[in-house]
N, C-alpha and C positions, 0 to 999 in steps of 0.2 A: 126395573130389572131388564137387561138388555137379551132379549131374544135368540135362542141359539141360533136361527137362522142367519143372522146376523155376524156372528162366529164362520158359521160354516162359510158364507160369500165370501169374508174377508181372509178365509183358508186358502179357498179356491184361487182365486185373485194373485196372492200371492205366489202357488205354486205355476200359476198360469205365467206372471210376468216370468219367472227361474227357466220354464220350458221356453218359451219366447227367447230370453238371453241365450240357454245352450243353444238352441236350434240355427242361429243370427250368428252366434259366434264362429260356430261350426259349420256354417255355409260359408252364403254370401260376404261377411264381415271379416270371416277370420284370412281370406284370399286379399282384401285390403287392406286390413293391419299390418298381416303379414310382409304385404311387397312393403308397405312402408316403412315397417320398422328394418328390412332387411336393405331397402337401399339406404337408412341411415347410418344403418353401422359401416354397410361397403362406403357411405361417403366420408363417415368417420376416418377409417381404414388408410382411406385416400387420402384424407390431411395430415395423417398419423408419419407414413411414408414419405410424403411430400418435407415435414417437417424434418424428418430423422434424417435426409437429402441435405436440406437445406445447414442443417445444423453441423454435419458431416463435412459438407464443403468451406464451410468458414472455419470449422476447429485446421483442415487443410493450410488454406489461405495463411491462415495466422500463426501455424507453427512453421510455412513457409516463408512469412513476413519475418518470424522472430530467428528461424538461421541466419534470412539474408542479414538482418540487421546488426545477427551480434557477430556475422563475419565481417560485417565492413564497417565496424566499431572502432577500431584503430585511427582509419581512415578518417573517420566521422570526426574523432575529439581530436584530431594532433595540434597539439599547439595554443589549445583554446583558453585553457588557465593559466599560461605559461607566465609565471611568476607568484601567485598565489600559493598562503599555505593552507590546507584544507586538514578537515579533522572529520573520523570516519567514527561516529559512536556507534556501540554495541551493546546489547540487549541480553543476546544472549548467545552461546558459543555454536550452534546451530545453522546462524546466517556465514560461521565464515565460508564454506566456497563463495559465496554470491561477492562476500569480501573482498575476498582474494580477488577473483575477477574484475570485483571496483577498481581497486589499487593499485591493477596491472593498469588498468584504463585513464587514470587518472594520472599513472607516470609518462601515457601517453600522451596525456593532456599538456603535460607540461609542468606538472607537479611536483616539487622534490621532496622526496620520501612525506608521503601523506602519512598525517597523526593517528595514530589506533589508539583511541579509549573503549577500553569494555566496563560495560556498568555490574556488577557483581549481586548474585541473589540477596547477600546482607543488605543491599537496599530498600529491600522492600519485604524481605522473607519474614514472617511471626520469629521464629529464632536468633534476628540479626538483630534484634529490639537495642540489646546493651550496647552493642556495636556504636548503631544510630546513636544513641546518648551519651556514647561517650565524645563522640565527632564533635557534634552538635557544641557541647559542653568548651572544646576545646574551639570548635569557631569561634563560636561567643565571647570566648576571652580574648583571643587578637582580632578580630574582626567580625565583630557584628552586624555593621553597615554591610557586608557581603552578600547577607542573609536575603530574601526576600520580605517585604513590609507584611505583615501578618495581623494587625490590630485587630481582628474578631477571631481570631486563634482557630483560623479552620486549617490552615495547613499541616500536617503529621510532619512525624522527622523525617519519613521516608521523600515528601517531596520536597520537604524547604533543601533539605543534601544533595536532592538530586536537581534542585532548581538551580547548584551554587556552579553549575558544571557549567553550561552556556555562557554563565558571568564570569567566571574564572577566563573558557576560550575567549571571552568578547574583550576582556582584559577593561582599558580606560582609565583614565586619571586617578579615580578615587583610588584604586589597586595599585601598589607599586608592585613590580615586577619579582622585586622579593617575597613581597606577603601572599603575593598569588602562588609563588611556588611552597611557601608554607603552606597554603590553606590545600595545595594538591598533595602534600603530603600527608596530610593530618587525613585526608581521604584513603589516600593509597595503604597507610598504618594500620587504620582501622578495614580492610580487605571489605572496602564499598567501590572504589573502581580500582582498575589494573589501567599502566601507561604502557606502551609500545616505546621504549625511548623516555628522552628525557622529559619531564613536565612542562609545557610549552606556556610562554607567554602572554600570546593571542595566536589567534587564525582570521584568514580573513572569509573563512565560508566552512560549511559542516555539510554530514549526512548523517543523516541517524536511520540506523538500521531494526528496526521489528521484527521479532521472531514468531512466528505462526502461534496463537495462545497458548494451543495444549503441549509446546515443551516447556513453557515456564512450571505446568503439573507437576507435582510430585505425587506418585501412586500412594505412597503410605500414608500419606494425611487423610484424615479425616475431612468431615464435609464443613464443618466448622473453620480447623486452620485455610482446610483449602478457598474457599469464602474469603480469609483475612488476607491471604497473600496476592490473591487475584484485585482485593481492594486494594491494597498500598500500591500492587506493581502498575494497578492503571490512575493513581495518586501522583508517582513518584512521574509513571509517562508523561500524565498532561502538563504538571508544572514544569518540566524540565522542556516542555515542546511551547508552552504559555511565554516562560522568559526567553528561548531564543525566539520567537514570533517578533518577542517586543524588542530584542537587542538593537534590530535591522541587519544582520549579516547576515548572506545570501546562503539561504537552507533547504535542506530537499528531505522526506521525512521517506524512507524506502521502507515495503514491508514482504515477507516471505506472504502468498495468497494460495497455499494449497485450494485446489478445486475451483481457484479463480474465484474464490472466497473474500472481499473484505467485510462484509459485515459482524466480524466478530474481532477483530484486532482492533491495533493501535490507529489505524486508517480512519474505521469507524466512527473515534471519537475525532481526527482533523479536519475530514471533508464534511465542509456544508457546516461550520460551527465559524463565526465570525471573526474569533479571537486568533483562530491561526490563518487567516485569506492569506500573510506576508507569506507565509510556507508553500513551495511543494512538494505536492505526492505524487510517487510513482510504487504501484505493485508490482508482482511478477518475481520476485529477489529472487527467486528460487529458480526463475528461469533462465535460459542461455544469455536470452536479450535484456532480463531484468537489472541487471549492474550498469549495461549501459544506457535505462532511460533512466536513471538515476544519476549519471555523470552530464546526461543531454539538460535534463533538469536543471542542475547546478548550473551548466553552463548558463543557461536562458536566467537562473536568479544575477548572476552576476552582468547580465548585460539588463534588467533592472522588470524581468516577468516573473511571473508563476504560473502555476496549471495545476490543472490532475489526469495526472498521465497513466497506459497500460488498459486493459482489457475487460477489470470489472465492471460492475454494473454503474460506479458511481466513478468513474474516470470519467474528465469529459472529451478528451482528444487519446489518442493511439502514441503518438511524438509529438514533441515541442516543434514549434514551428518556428525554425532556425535555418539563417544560409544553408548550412550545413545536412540537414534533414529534408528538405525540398525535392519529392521526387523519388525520396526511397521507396514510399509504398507501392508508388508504378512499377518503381524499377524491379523490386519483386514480383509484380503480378506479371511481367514482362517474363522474368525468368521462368517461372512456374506454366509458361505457351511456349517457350521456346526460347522467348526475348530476342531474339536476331534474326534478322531478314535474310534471304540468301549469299548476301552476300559475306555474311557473319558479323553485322554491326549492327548491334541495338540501336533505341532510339538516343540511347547515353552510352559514353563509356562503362561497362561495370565497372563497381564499384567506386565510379569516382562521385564527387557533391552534386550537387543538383547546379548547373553554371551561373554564371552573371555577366552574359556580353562577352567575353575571352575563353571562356571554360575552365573559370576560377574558382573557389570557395567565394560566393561572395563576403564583403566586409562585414565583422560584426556591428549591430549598430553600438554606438558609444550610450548604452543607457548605466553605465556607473553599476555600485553594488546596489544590491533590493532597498538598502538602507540611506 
């Protein structure tokens, strides 16, 4: 049996080390904790500042970057696709200003009357099912070979439909020109895309345009439909973005990035997935300057580059690096100090290309289409 005295020391003991702690904490200790926890937070403080500066001055710079850019956007593309017919796909009715702004930009390119296809919620909506099946139904009887090869049956009707759009623009022997303007009917019938104009041919380059995720929502669905439609619609995206990857014609895939967001759109699935490297991207759609790295884009596929272009975290350059682009960023950062010496002459003219020896646009190089 363990002796109380034995109790009592290990009482004592205990309440002795508790007075030891208050008395330590509350002197000498608590004057050292103190400063030190208090100059960690003021150094906190100081980073906290420092960064909200630093963050400050760049959101500056690059809403600075993006007027100059999409003022001298004109400037920038005139003349660069001048002969080329180029097709602008749509997603959803959302992106058109950014549209609009492409298509002024692209008739300064040189483009005559650029193609508008919009892709229609029946493509991939739970409600548009019979739509799909009837489509489908009537490809398959005039043209099958159209279709995409499917032999382990993973593709839905939402992307084989939406996969026939790229093949349709890219046109090719197998398609005569009659059967392809069938098979754009048999789409158009069934209210899966809308044409701007009459159903084209071929093109020899596209843009495909993404709309921010949450306007393809519908508030009334349920968590279920809403689940199915968000599946097909990002079904119906990759196939349609998988076969123009493979056609070879020079494509630029733009997307709307509220909050300088791509992690949740159609971007998401393109950058850093190997199947579409032939594609680029550019975000920003929403922005002043977003229509024109989308047109800069196209330019560089069709002299035989890609990128990933714009602002988010998974773009890897700002601009294509083209004659034409050389020198804008200085020439903005110049603006934004003053840009002109006393005498009132920058180190360029504004506005004009970045030179080559004469104070030219330099020559494009001759790299052909992507394809």
């Amino acid at each position: 049996m363990i002796d109380f005295r034995y109790h009592l020391v290990s009482l004592i003991s205990v309440f002795l080390a508790l007075a030891v702690g208050i008395v330590l904490g509350a002197g000498p200790l608590r004057e050292s904790l103190g400063d030190q926890l208090a100059g960690q937070v003021e150094q906190l403080r100081t980073e906290q500042e420092r960064l909200r500066s630093e963050a400050e001055e760049l959101s500056t710079k690059n809403d600075q970057l993006a007027s100059f850019i999409a003022e001298l956007g004109p400037d920038l593309v005139e003349g660069t696709l001048a002969g080329k017919q180029v097709a602008v796909i749509s997603d959803d009715r959302s992106t058109r200003p950014g549209i609009d702004r492409m298509l002024a930009l692209l008739n300064d390119a040189g483009v005559d009357a650029p193609l508008q296809i919009s892709l229609q919620p029946a493509l991939w909506s739970p409600d548009g099912a019979e739509q799909r099946t009837a489509a489908l139904e009537e490809v398959r009887a005039v043209a099958p070979g159209a279709l995409s090869e499917d032999p382990s049956g993973e593709l839905t009707d939402s992307a084989q439909l939406s996969g026939l759009v790229p093949t349709l623009l890219h046109g090719g022997e197998e398609l005569s020109a009659e059967l392809r303007t069938q098979l754009w009917q048999v789409l158009i019938d069934n209210q899966l895309v809308s044409v701007d104009g009459e159903a084209p041919s071929h093109v020899d380059a596209v843009i495909y345009t993404g709309a921010a995720p949450e306007e393809h929502a519908v508030d009334s669905e349920d968590e279920t439909v809403a689940t199915e439609r968000a599946q097909e619609l990002l079904a119906s995206q990759t196939h349609l973005l998988g076969v123009l990857a493979q056609s070879g014609m020079p494509a630029v895939v733009s997307a709307a990035t509220p909050h300088n967001d791509a992690s949740t759109g159609i971007l998401r699935t393109v950058r850093g997935d190997h199947e579409f490297d032939a594609l680029s991207t550019t975000d920003r759609l929403q922005e002043p300057d977003g229509p024109l790295l989308s047109v800069l884009a196209l330019i560089e596929q069709t002299r035989g580059g890609a990128g990933a272009y714009g602002t988010t975290g998974d773009a890897e350059d700002r601009l294509p690096d083209l004659p034409e682009t050389r020198g804008v960023e200085q020439e903005a950062g110049g603006q934004g100090d003053g840009g002109q010496d006393e005498g009132g002459q920058g180190g360029e003219e504004q506005g004009a290309p970045a030179p080559d020896g004469a104070g030219t646009p330099a020559p494009a190089s001759d790299g052909g289409g992507a394809g």
